[in-house]
N, C-alpha and C positions, 0 to 999 in steps of 0.2 A: 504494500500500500504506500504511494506516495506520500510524501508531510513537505510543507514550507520551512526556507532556513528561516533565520531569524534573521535579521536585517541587518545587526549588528554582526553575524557570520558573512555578510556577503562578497566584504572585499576580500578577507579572506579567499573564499572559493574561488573569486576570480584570478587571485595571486597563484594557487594552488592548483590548478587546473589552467592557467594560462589562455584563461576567456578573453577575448579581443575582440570578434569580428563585430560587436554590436556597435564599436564606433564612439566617437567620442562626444557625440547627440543622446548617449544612452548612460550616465552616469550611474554611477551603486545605486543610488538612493532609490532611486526608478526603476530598479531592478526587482522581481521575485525569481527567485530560484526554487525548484520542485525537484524535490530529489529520492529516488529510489533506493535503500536500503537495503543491504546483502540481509537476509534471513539471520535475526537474532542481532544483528546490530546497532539496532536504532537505540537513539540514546533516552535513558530514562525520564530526562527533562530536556523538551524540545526546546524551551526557552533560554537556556544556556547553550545548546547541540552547538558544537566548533562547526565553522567551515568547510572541514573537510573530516572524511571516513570514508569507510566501506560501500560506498555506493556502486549500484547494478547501473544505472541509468541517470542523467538529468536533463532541465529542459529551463535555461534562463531565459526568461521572457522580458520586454522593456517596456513598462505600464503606461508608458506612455505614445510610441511610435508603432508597438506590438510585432516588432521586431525580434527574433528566437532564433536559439543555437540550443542545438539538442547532440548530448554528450553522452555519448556509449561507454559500456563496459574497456571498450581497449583503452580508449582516452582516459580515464578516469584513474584506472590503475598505473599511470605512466604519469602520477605527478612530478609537479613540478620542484622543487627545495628552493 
């Protein structure tokens, strides 16, 4: 089941995952990130959930232009440091 990061997780994710193509029209703050959960991962308090983990799948969308980059399993496991 998909969950939303927390807002405060977001640059995070972008830093970690090496999100760019939404451009620089599409800032964090205007971002929602949806993210998929490896089975038994998801964190007990969504409200603190880091940035980045064990994700199967994600889908940054820009709340504003609705503009999205949808991040697979290979991308995901090949972060960034």
């Amino acid at each position: 089941m998909a969950r939303i990061l927390p807002a405060k997780s977001v640059p995070e994710f972008l830093r970690a995952y090496g999100v760019n193509e939404l451009g620089p029209g599409c800032p964090p703050e205007k971002l929602t990130i949806k993210v998929w959960d490896l089975y038994g991962t998801k964190p007990k308090d969504e409200a603190t959930a880091p940035g980045t983990g064990q994700f199967v799948a994600a889908v940054v969308i820009c709340d504003e232009c609705s503009r999205h980059v949808e991040l697979d399993r290979t991308r995901l496991s090949k972060r960034a440091n």
